[in-house]
N, C-alpha and C positions, 0 to 999 in steps of 0.2 A: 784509490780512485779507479775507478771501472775507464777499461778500455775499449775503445769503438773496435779494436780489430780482434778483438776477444770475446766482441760482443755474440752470442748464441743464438743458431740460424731460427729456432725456430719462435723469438721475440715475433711480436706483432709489428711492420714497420712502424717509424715515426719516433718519435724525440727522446721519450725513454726507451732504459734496454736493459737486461741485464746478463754481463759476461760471464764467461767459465769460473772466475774465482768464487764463485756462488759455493756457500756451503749446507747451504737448506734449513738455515736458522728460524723458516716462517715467518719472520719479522716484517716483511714485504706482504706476503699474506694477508696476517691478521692488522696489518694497520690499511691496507687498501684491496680488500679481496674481493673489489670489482676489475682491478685493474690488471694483479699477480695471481699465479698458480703454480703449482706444481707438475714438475714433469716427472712421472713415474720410473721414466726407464733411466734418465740421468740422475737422478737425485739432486735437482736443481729447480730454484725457481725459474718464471717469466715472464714476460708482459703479454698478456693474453688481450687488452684493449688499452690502446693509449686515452688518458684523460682530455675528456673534452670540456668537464664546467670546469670551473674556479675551486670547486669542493675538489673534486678528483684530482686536480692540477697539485692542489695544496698537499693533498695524502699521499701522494705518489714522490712529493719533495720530503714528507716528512719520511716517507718508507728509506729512502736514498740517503735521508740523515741517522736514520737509525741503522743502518746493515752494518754488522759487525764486520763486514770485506769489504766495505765502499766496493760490494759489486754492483751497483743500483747505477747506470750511466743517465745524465741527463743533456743532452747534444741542444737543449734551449726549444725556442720558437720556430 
């Protein structure tokens, strides 16, 4: 389970996040790669825009179910 104080600085504010246990599996990526990206110089994913519709809301919960680190934090509403 992703922790809020492991969360990594440079996430987008707001509901999702995702912390240091990140192993850069892409898995966040390629299931919402409006929302995640890659940081080159860590070797980690992050939330580059929090989701605003119902689509993105949905794909950024499915990215959080799929990540082999439960690094994918979801803090709610």
């Amino acid at each position: 389970m992703a922790t809020v104080t492991d969360r990594l600085s440079y996430n987008v504010a707001g509901r999702f996040y995702v912390d240091s246990s990140c192993i850069d599996c892409d898995q966040c990526r390629v299931i919402a790669p409006e929302n995640f990206a890659r940081n080159e110089e860590t070797g980690t994913s992050f939330v580059t825009k929090q989701p605003v519709t119902e689509d993105e809301i949905a794909k950024c919960k499915e990215a959080a179910d799929a990540c082999a680190t439960a690094s994918i934090g979801d803090d709610g509403e």
